[in-house]
C-alpha positions as CSV (number, residue, x, y, z in Angstrom):
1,X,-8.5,-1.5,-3.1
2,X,-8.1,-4.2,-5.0
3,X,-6.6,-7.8,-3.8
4,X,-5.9,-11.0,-5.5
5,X,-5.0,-14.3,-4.2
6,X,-3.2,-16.0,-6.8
7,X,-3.2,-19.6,-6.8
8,X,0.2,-20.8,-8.1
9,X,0.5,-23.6,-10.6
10,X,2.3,-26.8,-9.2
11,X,6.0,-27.2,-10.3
12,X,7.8,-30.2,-10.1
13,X,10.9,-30.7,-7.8
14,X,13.5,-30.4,-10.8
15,X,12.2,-27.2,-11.7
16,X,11.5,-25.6,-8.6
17,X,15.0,-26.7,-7.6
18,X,16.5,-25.1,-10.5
19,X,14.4,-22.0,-10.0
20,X,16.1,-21.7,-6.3
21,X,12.5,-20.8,-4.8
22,X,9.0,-21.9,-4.6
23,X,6.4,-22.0,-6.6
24,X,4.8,-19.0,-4.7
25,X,8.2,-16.8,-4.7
26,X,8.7,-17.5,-8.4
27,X,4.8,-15.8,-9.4
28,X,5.9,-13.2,-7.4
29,X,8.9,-12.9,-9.1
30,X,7.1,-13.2,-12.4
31,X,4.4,-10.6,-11.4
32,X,6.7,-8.2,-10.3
33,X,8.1,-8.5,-14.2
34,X,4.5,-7.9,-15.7
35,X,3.7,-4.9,-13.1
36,X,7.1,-3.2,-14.2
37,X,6.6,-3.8,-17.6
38,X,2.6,-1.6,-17.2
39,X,4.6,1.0,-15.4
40,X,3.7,0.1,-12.0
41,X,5.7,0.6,-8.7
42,X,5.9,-2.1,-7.1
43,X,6.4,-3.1,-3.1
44,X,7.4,-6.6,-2.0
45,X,6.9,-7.3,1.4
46,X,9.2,-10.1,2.7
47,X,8.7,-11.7,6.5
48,X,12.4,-11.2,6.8
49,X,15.8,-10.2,5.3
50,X,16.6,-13.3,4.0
51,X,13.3,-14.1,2.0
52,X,13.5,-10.5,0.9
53,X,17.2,-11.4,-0.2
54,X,15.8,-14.6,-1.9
55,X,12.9,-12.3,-4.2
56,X,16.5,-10.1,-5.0
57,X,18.7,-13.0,-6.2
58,X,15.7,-14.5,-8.5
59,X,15.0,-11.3,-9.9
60,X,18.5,-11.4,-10.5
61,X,18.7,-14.4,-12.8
62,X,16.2,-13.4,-14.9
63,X,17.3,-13.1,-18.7
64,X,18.8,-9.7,-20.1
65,X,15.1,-9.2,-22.5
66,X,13.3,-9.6,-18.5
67,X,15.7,-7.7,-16.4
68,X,12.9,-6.0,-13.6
69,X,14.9,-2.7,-12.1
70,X,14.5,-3.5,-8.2
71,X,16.2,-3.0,-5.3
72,X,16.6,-4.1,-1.3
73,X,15.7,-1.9,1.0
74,X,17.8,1.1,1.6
75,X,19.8,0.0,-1.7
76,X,19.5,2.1,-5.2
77,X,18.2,5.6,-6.0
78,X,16.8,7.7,-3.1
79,X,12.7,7.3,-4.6
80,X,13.7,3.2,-5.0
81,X,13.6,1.4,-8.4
82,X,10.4,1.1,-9.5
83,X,10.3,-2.9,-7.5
84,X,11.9,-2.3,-3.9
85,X,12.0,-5.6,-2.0
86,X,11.7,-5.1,2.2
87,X,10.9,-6.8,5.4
88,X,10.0,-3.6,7.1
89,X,7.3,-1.3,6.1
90,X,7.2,0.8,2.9
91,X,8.6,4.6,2.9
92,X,8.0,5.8,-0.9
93,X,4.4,5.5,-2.7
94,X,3.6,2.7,-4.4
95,X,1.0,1.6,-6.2
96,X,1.2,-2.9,-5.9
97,X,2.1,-4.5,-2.5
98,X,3.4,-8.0,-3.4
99,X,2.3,-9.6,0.5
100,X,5.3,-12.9,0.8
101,X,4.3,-12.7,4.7
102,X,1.5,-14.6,6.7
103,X,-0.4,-11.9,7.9
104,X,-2.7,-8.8,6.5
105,X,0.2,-5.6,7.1
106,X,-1.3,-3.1,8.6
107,X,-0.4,-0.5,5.9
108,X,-1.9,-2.4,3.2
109,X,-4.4,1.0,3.2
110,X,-1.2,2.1,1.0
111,X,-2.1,0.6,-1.8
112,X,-4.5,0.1,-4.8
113,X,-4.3,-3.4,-5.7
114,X,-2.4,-6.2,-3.2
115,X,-1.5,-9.3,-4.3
116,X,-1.4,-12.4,-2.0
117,X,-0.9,-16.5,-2.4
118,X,-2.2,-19.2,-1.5
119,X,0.4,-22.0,-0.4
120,X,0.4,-25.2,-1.9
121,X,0.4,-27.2,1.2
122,X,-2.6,-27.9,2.5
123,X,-1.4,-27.6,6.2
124,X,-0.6,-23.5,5.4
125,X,-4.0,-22.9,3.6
126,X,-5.4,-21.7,6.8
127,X,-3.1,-18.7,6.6
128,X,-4.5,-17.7,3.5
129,X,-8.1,-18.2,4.7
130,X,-7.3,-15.7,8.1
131,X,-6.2,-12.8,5.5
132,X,-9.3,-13.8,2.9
133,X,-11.5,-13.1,5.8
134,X,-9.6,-9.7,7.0
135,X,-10.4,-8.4,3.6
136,X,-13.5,-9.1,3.2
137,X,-13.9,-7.3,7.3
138,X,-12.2,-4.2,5.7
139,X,-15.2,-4.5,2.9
140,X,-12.7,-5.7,0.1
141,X,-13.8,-8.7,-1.9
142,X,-10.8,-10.3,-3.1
143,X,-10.3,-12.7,-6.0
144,X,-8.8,-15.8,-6.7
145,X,-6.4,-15.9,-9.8
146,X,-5.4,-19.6,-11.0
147,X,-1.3,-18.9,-11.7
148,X,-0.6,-20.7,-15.4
């Protein structure tokens, strides 16, 4: 298994504004693009329906020469599109778990490579601390990716 903690780059409040998200769901947003685009399945895990409704719409606006084939939960072809967006846990294979929630899922086994964030404010660092340490107590060393 293989986990990443991406730092996201700092956007300013005209751009994040116009983005309709944060920095954070916009990488993930961005990373879902380039896992499609290496022919990975991908598996974004939301804390509720309405984040996971949030990933949909941006992946929405993305330009026609972008378009990422995704879908909600229980939307789309019976298998999912190769990015399925959830707040409950994964039913098809997949090989990338996208992790927008606070804690370590437990089904994160699943997967081959998990990709988490570290928030911008300082006050929620902690959170991404408490899951750096659950990794490394299931014997994963994770890495830190600076977001451009």
């Amino acid at each position: 298994m293989q986990v990443q903690f991406y730092l996201p780059a700092v956007l300013d409040a005209a751009a994040t504004a116009n983005s309709a998200g944060s920095a954070e769901l916009l990488l993930a947003c961005q990373l879902c693009a380039a896992m499609y685009r290496q022919n990975l399945k991908v598996f974004v895990y939301c804390t509720n329906q309405q984040d996971a409704e949030q990933v949909d719409e941006v992946l929405w606006q993305f330009d026609a020469q972008s378009f990422v084939p995704h879908n909600l939960v229980g939307e789309g072809p019976a298998r999912g599109a190769p990015v399925e967006i959830s707040w409950l846990p994964p039913k098809n294979n997949r090989q990338v778990l996208i992790n927008l929630t606070s804690t370590v899922p437990a089904f994160v086994n699943r997967f081959s490579q998990i990709i988490e964030f570290v928030p911008q404010a300082e006050s929620d660092k902690d959170i991404a601390r408490q899951k750096y340490k659950h990794y490394r107590q299931l014997g994963v060393t994770p890495q830190t990716v600076q977001a451009s």
